[in-house]
N, CA and C atoms as an extended XYZ file, in Angstrom:
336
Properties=species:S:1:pos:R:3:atomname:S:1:resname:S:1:resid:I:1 pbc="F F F"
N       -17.008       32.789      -16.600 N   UNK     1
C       -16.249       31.859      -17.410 CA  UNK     1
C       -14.871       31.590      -16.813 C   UNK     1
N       -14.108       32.576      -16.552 N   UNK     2
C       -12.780       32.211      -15.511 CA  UNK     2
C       -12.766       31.513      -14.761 C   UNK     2
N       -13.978       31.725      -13.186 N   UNK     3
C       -14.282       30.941      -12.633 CA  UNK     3
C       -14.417       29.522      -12.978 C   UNK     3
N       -14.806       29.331      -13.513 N   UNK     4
C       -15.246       28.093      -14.308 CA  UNK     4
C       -13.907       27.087      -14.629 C   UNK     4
N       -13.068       28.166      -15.322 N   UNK     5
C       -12.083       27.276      -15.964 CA  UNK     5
C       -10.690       27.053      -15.137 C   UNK     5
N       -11.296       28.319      -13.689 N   UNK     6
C        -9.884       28.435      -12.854 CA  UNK     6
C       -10.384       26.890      -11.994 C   UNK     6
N       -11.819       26.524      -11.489 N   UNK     7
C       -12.241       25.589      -10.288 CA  UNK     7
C       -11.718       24.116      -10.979 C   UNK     7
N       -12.087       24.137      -12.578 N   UNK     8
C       -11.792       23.233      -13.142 CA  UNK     8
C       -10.292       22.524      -13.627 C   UNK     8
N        -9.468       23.912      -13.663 N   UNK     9
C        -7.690       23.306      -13.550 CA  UNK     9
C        -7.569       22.887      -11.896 C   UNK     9
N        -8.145       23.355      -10.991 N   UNK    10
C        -7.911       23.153       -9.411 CA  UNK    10
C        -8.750       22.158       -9.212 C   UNK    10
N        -9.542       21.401       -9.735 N   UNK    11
C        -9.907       19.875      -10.003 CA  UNK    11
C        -9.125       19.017      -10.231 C   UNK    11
N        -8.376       19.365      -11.542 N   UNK    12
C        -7.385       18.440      -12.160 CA  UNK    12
C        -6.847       18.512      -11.468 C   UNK    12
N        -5.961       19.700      -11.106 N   UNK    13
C        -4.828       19.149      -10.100 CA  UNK    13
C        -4.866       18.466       -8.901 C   UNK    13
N        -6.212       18.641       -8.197 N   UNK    14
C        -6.108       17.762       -7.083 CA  UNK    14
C        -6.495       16.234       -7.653 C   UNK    14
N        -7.001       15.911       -8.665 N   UNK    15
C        -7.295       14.352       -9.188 CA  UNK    15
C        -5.722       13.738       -9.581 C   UNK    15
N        -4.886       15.007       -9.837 N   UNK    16
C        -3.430       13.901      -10.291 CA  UNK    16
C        -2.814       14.153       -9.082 C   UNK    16
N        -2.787       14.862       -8.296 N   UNK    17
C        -2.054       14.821       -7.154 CA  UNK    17
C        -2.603       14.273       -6.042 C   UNK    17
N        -4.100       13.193       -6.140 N   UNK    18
C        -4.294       11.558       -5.144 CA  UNK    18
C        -4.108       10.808       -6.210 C   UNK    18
N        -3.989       10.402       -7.567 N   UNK    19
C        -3.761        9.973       -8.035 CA  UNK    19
C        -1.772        9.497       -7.945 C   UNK    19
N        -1.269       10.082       -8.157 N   UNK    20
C         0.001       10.116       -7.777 CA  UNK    20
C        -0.022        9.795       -6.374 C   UNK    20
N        -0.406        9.627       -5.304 N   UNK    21
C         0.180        9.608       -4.145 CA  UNK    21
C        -0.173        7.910       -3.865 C   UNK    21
N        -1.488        7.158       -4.781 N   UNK    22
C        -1.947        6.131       -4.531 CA  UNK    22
C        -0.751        5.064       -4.945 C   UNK    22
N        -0.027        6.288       -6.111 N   UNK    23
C         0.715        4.873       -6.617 CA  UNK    23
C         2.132        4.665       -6.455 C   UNK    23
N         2.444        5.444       -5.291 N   UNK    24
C         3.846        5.650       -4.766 CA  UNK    24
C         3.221        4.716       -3.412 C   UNK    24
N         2.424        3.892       -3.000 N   UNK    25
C         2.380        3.190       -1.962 CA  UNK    25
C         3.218        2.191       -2.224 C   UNK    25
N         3.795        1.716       -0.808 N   UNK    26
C         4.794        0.085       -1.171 CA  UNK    26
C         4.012       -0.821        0.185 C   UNK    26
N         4.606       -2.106       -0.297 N   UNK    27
C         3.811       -2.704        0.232 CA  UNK    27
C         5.152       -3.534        0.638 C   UNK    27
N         5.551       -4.093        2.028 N   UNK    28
C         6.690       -4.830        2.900 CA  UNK    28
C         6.348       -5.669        4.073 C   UNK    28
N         6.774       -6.977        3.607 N   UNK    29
C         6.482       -8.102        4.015 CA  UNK    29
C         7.359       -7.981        5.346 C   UNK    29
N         7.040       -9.053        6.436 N   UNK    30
C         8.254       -9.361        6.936 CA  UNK    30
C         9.425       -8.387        7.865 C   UNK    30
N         9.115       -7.887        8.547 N   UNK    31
C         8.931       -6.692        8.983 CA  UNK    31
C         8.982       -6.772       10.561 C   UNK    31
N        10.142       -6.386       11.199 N   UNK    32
C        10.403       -6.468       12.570 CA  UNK    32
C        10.245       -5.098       13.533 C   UNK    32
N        10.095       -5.128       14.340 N   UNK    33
C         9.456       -3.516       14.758 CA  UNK    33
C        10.247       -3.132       16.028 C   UNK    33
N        10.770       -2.496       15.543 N   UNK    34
C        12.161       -1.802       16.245 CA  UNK    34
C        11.516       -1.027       17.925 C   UNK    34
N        10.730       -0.128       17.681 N   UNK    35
C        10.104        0.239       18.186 CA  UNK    35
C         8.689        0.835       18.223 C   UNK    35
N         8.015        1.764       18.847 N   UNK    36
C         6.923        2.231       18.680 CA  UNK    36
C         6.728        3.847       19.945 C   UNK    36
N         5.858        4.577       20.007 N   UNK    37
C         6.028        5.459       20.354 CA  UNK    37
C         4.461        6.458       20.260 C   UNK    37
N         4.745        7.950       21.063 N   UNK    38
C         4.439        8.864       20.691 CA  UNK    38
C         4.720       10.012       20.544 C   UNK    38
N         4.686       10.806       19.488 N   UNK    39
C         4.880       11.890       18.737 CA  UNK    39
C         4.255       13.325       18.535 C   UNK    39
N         4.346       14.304       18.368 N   UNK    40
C         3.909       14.934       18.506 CA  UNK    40
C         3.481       15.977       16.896 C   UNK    40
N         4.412       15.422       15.787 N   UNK    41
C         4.751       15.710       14.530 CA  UNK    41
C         3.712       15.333       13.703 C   UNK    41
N         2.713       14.512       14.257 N   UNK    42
C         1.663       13.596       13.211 CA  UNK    42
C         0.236       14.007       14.036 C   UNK    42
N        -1.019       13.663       13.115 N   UNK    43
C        -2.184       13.981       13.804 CA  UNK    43
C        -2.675       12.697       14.826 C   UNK    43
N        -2.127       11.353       14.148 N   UNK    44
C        -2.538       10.622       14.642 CA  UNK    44
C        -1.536       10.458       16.490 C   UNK    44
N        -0.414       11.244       16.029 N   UNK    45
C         0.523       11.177       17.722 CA  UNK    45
C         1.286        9.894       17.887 C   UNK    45
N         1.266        8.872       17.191 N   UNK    46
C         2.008        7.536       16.873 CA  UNK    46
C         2.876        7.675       16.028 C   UNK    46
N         3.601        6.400       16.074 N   UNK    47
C         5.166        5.986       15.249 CA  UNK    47
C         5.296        4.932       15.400 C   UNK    47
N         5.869        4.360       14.558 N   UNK    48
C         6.189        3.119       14.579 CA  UNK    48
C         7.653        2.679       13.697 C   UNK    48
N         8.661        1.913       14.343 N   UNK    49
C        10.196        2.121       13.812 CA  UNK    49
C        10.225        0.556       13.454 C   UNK    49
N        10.570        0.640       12.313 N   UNK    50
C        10.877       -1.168       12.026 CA  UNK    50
C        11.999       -1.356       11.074 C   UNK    50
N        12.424       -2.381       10.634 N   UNK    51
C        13.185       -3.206       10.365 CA  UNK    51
C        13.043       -4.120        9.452 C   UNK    51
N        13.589       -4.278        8.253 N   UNK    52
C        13.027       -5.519        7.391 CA  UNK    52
C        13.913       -6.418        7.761 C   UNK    52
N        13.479       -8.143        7.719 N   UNK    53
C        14.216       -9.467        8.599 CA  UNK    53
C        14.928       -9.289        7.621 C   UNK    53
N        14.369       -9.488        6.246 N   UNK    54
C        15.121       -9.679        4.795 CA  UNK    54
C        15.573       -8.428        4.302 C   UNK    54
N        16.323       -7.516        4.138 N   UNK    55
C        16.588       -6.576        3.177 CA  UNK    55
C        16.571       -6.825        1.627 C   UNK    55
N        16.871       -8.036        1.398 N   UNK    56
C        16.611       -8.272       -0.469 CA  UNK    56
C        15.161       -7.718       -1.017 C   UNK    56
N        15.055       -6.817       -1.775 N   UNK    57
C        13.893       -6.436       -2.372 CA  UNK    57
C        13.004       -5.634       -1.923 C   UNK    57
N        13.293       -5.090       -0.222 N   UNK    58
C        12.388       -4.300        0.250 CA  UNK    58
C        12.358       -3.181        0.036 C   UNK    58
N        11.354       -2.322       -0.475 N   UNK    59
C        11.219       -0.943       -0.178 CA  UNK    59
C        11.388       -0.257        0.974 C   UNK    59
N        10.738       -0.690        1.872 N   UNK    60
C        11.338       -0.357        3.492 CA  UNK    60
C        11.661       -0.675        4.254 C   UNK    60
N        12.536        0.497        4.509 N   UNK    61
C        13.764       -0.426        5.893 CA  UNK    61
C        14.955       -1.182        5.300 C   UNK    61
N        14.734       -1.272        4.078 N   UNK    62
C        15.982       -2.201        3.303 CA  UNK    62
C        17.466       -2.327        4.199 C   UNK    62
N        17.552       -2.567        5.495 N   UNK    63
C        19.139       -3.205        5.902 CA  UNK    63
C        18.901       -1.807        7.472 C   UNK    63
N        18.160       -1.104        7.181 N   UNK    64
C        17.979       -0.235        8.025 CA  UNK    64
C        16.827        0.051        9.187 C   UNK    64
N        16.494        0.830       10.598 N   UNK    65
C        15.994        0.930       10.631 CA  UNK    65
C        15.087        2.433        9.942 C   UNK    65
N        13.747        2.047       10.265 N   UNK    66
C        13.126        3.167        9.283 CA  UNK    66
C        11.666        3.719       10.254 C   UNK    66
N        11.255        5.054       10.124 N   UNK    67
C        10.182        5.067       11.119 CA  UNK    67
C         8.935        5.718       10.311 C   UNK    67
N         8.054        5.510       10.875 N   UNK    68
C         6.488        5.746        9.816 CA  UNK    68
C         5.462        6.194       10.970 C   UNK    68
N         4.971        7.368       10.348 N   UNK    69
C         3.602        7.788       11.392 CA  UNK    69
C         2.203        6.609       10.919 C   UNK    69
N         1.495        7.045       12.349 N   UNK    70
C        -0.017        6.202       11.571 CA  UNK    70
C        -0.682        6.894       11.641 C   UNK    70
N        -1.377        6.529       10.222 N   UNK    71
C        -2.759        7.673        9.712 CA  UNK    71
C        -3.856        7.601       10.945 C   UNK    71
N        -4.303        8.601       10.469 N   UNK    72
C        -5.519        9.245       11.615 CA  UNK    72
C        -6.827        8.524       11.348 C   UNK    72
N        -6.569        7.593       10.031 N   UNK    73
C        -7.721        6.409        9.550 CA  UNK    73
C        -7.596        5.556       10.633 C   UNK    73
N        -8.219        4.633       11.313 N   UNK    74
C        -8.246        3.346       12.203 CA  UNK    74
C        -7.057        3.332       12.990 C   UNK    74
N        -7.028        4.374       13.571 N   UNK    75
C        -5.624        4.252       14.504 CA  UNK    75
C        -5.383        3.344       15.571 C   UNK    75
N        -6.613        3.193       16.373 N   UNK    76
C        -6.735        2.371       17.352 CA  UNK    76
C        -6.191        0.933       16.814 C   UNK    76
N        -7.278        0.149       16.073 N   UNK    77
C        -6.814       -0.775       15.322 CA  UNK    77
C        -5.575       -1.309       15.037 C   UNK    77
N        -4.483       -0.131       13.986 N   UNK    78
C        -3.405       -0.169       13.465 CA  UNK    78
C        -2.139       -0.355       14.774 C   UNK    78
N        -2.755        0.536       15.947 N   UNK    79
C        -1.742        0.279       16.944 CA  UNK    79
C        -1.859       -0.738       17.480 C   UNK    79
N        -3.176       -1.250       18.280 N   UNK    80
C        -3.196       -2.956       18.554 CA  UNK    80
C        -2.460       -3.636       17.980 C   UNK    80
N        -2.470       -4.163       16.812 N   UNK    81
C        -1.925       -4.872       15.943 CA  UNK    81
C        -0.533       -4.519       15.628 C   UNK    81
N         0.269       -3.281       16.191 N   UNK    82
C         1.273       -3.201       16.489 CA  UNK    82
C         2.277       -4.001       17.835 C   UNK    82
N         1.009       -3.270       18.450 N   UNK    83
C         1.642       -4.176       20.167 CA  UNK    83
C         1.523       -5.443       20.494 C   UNK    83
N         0.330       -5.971       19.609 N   UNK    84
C         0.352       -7.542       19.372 CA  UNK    84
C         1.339       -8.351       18.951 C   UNK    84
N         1.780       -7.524       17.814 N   UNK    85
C         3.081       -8.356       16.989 CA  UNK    85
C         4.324       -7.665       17.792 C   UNK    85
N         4.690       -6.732       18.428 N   UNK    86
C         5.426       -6.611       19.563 CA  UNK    86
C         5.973       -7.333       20.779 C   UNK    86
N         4.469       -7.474       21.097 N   UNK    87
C         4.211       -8.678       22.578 CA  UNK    87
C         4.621      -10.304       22.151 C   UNK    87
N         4.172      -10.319       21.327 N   UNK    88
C         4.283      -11.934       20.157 CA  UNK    88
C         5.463      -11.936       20.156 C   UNK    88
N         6.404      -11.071       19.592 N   UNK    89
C         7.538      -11.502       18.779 CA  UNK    89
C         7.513      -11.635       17.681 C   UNK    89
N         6.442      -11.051       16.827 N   UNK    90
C         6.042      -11.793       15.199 CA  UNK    90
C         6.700      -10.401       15.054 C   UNK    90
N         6.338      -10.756       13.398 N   UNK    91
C         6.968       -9.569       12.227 CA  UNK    91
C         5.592       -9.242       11.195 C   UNK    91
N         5.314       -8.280       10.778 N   UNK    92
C         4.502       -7.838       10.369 CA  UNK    92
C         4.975       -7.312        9.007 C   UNK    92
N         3.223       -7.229        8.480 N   UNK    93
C         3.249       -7.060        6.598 CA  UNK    93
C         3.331       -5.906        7.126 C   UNK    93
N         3.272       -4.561        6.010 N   UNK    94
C         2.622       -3.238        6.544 CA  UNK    94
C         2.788       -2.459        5.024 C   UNK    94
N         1.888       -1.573        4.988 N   UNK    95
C         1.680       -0.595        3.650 CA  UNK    95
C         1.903        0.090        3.830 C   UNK    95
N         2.774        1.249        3.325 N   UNK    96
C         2.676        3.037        3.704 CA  UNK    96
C         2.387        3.641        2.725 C   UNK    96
N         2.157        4.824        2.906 N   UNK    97
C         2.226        5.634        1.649 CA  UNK    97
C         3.353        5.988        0.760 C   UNK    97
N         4.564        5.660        1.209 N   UNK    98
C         5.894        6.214        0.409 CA  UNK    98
C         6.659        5.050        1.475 C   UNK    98
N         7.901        4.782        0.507 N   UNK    99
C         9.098        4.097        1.167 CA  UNK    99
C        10.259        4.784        2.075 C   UNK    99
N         9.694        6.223        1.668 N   UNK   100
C        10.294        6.864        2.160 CA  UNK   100
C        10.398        7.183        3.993 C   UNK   100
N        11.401        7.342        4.607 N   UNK   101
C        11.377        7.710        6.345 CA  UNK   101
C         9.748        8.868        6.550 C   UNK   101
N         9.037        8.692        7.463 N   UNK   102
C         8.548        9.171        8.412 CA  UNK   102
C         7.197        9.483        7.264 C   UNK   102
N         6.810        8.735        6.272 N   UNK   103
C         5.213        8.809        5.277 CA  UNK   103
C         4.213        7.953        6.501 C   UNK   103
N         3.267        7.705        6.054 N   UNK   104
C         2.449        7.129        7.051 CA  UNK   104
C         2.735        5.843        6.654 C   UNK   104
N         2.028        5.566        7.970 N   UNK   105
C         1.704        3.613        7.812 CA  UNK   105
C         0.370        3.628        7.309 C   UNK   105
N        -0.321        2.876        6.750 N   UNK   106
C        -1.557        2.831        6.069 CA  UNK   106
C        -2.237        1.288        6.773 C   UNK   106
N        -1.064        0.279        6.492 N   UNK   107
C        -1.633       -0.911        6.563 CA  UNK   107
C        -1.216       -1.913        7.398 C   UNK   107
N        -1.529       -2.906        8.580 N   UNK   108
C        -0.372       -3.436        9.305 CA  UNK   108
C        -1.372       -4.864        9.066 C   UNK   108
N        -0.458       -5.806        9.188 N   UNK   109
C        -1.057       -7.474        9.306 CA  UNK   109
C         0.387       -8.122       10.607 C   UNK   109
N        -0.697       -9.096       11.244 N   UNK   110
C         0.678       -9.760       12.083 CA  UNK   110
C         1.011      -11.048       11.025 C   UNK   110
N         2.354      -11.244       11.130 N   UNK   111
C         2.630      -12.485       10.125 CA  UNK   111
C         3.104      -13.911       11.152 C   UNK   111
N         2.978      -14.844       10.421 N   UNK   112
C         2.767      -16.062       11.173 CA  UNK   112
C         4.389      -16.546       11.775 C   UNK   112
């Protein structure tokens, strides 16, 4: 019966603690990319340093630069589409997990 009721609080807690992490994601338009890199601090070994064009309203980077690892999800992918909008000159959407310095990048788009 302990068992039982200990696996089942260590359920809950891991259901509110991805629950909580889904909804601290931000989402930032517009987005200039300072730099890029590799690391040794993250699994995926990438970074990526950017810049919002606009600071009004952004969660990240607001007036600053700001740097973000990339998840170990579609890395390949996520970095292309880094060096693309690099090579371009464009500015990019991008999602992280937190607004906070050095959370992951989750999501990148090149913008027009």
């Amino acid at each position: 019966m302990k068992k039982g009721i200990l696996l089942a609080v260590v359920g809950f807690v891991a259901l509110m603690m991805t629950t909580g992490m889904s909804f601290a994601a931000a989402d930032c338009a517009d987005m200039a990319i300072v730099g890029t890199g590799t690391t040794p601090y993250t699994d995926s070994g990438l970074f990526v340093k950017v810049k919002a064009t606009n600071a009004a309203g952004q969660a990240c980077g607001a007036g600053a630069d700001i740097q973000y690892f990339l998840d170990t999800t579609n890395t390949d992918a996520t970095y292309a589409t880094i060096l693309t909008a690099l090579s371009l000159g464009k500015t990019i959407f991008i999602q992280v997990s937190a607004p906070a310095a050095n959370s992951l990048l989750l999501v990148t788009a090149v913008k027009n």
